[in-house]
Structure formats: C-alpha cells, structure tokens
VEXDREN-2710 file (C-alpha; in Angstrom, 1 decimal):
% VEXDREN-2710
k/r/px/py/pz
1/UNK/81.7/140.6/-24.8
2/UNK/85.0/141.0/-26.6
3/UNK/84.5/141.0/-30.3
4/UNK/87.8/138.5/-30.9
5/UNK/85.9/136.1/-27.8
6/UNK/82.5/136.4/-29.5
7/UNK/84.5/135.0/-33.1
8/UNK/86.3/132.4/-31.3
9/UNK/83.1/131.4/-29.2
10/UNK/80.4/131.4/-31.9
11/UNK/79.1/128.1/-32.8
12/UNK/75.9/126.6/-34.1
13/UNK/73.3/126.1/-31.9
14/UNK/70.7/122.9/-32.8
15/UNK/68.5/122.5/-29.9
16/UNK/67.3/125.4/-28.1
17/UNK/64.9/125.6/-25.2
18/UNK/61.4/127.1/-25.6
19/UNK/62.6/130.3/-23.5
20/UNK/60.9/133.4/-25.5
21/UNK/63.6/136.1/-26.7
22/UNK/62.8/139.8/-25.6
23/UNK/61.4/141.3/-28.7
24/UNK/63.6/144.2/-27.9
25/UNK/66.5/141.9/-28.2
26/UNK/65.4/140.5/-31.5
27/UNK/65.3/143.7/-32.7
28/UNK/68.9/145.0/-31.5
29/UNK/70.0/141.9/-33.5
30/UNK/67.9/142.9/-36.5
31/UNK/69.1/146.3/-36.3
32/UNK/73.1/145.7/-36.7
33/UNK/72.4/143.3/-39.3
34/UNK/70.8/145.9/-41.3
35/UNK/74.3/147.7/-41.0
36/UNK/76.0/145.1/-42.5
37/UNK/78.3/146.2/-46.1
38/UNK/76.2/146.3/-49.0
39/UNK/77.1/146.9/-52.5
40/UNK/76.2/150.6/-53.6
41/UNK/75.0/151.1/-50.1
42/UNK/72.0/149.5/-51.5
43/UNK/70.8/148.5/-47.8
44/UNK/69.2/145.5/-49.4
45/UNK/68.4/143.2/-47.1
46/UNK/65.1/142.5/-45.5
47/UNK/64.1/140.2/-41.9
48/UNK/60.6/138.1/-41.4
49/UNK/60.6/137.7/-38.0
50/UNK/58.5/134.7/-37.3
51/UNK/57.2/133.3/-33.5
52/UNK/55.2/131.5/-32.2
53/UNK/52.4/130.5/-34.7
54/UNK/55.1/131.8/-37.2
55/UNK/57.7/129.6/-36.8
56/UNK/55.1/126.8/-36.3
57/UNK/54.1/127.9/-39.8
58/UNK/57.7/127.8/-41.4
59/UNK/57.9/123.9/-40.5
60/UNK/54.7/123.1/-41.8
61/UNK/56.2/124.8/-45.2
62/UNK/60.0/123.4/-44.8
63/UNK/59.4/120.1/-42.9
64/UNK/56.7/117.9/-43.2
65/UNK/55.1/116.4/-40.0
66/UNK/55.6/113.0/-41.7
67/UNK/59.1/113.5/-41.8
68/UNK/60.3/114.9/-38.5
69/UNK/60.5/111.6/-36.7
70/UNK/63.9/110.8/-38.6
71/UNK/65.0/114.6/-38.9
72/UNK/68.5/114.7/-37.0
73/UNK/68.0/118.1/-35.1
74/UNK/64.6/118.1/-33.7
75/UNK/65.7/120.5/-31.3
76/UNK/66.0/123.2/-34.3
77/UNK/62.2/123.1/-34.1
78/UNK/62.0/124.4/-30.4
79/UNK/63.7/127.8/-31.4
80/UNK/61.2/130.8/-30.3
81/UNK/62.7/132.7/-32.9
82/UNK/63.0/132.1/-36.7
83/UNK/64.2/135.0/-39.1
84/UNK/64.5/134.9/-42.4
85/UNK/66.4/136.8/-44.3
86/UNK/65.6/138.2/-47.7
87/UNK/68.1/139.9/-50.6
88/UNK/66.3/142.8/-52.0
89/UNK/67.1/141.8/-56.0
90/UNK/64.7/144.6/-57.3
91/UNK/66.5/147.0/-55.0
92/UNK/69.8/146.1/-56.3
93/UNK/68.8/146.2/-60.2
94/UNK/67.0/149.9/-59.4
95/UNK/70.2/150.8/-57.7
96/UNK/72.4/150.1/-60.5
97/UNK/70.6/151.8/-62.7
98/UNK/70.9/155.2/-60.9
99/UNK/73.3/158.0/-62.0
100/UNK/75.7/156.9/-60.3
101/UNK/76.1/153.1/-61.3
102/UNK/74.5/153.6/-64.6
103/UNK/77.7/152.7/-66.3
104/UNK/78.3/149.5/-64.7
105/UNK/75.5/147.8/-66.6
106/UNK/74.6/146.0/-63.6
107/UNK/71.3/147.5/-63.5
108/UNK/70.1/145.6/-66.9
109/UNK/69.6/142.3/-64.8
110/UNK/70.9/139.7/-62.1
111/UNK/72.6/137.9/-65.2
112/UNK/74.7/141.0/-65.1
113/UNK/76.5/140.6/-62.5
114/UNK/79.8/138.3/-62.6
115/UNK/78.7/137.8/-58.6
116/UNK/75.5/137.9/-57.0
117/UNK/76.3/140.6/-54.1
118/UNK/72.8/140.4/-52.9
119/UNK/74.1/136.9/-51.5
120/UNK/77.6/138.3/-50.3
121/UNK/75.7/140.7/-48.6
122/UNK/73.5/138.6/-47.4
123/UNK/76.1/136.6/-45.7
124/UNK/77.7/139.5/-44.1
125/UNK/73.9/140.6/-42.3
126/UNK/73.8/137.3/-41.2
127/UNK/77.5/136.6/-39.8
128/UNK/76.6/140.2/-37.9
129/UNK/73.1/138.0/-36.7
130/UNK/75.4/135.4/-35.1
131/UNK/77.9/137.4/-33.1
132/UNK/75.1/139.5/-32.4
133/UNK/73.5/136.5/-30.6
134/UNK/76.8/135.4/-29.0
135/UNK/77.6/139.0/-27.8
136/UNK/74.0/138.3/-25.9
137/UNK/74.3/134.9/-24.8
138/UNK/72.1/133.7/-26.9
139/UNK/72.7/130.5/-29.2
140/UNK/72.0/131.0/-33.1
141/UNK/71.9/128.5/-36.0
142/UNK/72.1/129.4/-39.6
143/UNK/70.2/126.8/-42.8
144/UNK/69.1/127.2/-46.1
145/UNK/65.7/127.1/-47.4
146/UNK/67.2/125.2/-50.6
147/UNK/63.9/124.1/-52.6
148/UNK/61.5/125.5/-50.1
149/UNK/62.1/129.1/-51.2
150/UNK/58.5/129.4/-53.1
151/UNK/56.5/128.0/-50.2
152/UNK/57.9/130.4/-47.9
153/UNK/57.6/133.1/-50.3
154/UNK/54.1/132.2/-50.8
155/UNK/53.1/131.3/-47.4
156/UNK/54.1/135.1/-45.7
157/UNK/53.7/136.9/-48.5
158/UNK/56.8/137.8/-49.2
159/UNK/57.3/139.7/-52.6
160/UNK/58.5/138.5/-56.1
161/UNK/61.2/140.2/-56.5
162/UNK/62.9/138.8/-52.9
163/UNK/65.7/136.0/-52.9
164/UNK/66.1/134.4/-49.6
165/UNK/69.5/134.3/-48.3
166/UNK/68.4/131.6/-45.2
167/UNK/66.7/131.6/-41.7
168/UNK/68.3/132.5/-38.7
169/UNK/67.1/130.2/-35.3
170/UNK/67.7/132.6/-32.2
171/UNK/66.9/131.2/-28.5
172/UNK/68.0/129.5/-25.4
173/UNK/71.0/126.5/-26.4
174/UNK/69.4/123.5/-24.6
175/UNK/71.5/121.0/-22.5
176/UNK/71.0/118.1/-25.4
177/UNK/72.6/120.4/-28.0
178/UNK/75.4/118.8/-29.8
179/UNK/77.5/119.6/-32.2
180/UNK/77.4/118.3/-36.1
181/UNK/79.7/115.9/-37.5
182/UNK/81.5/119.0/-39.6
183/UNK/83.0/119.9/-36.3
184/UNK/85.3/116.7/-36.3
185/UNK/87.2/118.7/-39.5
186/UNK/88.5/121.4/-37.8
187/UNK/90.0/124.3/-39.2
188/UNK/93.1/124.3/-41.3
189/UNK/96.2/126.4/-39.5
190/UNK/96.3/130.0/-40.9
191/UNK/99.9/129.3/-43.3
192/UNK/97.4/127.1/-45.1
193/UNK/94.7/130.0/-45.8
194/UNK/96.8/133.1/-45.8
195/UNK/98.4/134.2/-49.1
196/UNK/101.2/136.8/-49.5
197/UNK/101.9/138.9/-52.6
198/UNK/101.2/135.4/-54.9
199/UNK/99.3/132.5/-54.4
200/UNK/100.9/129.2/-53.0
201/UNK/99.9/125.7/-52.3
202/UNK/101.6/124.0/-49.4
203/UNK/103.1/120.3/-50.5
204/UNK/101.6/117.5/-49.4
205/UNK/101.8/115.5/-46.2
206/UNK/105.0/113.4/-46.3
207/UNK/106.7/115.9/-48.2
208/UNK/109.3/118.3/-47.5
209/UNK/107.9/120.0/-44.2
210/UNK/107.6/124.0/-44.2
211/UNK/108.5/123.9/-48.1
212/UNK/106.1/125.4/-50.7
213/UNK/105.4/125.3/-54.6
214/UNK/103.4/127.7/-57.0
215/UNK/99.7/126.8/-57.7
216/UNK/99.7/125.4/-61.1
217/UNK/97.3/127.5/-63.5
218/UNK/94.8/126.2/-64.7
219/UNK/93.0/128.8/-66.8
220/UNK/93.6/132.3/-67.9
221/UNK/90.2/133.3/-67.2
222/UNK/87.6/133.4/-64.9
223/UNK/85.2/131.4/-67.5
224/UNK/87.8/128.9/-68.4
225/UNK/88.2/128.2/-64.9
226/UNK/84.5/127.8/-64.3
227/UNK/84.4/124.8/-66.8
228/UNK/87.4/123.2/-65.6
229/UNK/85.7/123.1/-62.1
230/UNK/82.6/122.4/-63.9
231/UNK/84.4/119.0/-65.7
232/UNK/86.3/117.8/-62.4
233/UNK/82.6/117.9/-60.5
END
C-alpha cells in the first residue's frame, strides 16, 4: 500500500471480529514500531503482547464485568490482539546520564525534563502500529489505560520503572464497526494548521475572508504560559 493512502485511509477500528492475527504478522508490526525516533536513540519502548487468555485478562483489570453491559464499544473486547505499549523511564534516565548526555541534566530525574519524550516517543511507535496495520489490512484502535496503569502493571508483571503509553487492539474490522462521534469534527483545512516564518491566527467567521492578524502574546515564557492555560481551564 502507498504510504500517503495508508495516512489518508487509517481510522479507528471499534469492533473487530474474533479472526486470530498471524503471530508473524503481529510481530512485523512490533518490529517497525521498535524503529520508531527516540530521543538519544534510547530505543525505549517495550510491547506486551496479549491473546487469548491475555487479552481476556486485560478486561478483567480495565473493565469490570459489571460494567460492560453499558460500555459503548463492546466490539473493542472481540479484538484477538491487545498490545500494550510501555515507555522505558529507567532506560531514558540511564541514558542521559551517559557521556554523552551527561551535560543535559536530564539524567537526574523525569522532573528534569521540560517534556516527557518517553511519551512523544511513545506516540511515534504507536502511529507506526497503526499504518502498520492499515498497510496489512488489518483494522487497529488506539486507548488509554488512564487509572488502570497499576493493575496492569501488577497483573503481567510488568516492571516499576515502566510508564504505559496505551494499548493497541489489532484484528479483523467487523461489519457493525462504526465510527465515534469525534468523526462528525472533521479536520480543519491545512491554512488553519500551517504556519510560515511567524505564527498567525486566522479571523473569525464573518470576518474579513482570506485576511489574517498576529496571535496576541500572552506570556514571555513557557512557565508563564502554562499558568495562564492553567487559569482559563
């Protein structure tokens, strides 16, 4: 598949038959994420593979029997395929402190770093799970663990000093899948995203079509614009 098809094709898949993967082609998957950018080359990221009893397991941990009759993507829980991916924090902190990245300080602790680029790399292993997926004619679904993190952890023994980045479902798309809600948003055109040389805001609707003004500032530092955003939440 072309790559440009496989971005313009990829969606998220809810409902998924009970059709097994190959495990060779869970591992293909598995293997380009791993090549996914990391910072320091750190090659941080980890995959829990789960099936069958596995993935049965996961729900038990993430979604209580009692509350799957009102859950709205029951189909999610047919996936053969669950993997969940895990950020390597100890690796990146042991990384920093070598030689090499010793002077960056970034190897004293996660509070350290101004961004946590164990989940920006995470994202990119798991964008690279999705096309991968598409590229196979597979469907693919990406959700967070949120508050479920420990039970996980604890439940496949996963090590303290792992962060999960999410769970990947891989499988079959079944015929009920739908899409979410979200979809109805749509994308914004790419003149509303794409920046050149200085940031602009396009005017509001109503206003002056095709016309722009300069974003107003509204701090001189990274911190100061934290609590702004922090006070308009």
């Amino acid at each position: 598949m072309e790559f440009e098809h496989a971005v313009r094709q990829r969606r998220m898949v809810r409902s998924f038959t009970s059709e097994p993967v190959p495990v060779e082609t869970v591992d293909e998957i598995c293997d380009l994420a791993r090549r996914a950018p990391t910072a320091g080359n750190t090659a941080g990221m980890d995959f829990l593979v789960l099936e069958g009893a596995g993935t049965a397991a996961y729900w038990d941990v993430t979604l209580a029997a009692e509350r799957r009759d009102g859950f709205a993507w029951p189909g999610l829980l047919t996936a053969p395929v669950l993997v969940v991916v895990w950020a390597n924090l100890g690796g990146y902190l042991r990384r920093y402190r070598e030689p090499d990245k010793d002077h960056t300080g970034l190897g004293a602790g996660a509070k350290a770093w101004p961004v946590p680029y164990w989940f920006v790399d995470g994202g990119a292993a798991v964008m690279t799970m999705l096309l991968a997926a598409q590229d196979r004619g597979l469907g693919a679904s990406f959700f967070g663990m949120f508050d479920h993190e420990p039970a996980v952890r604890r439940r496949f023994g996963v090590p303290p000093d792992r962060r999960g980045v999410g769970t990947v479902a891989l499988g079959h798309p079944a015929a009920d899948d739908r899409p979410s809600n979200s979809t109805r948003r749509g994308r914004p055109p790419l003149d509303q995203v794409l920046h050149r040389s200085h940031w602009r805001t396009a005017r509001a609707p109503g206003r002056l079509a095709g016309r722009i003004e300069m974003a107003p500032d509204f701090a001189e530092t990274p911190e100061g614009l934290i609590e702004d955003f922090e006070a308009d939440a």
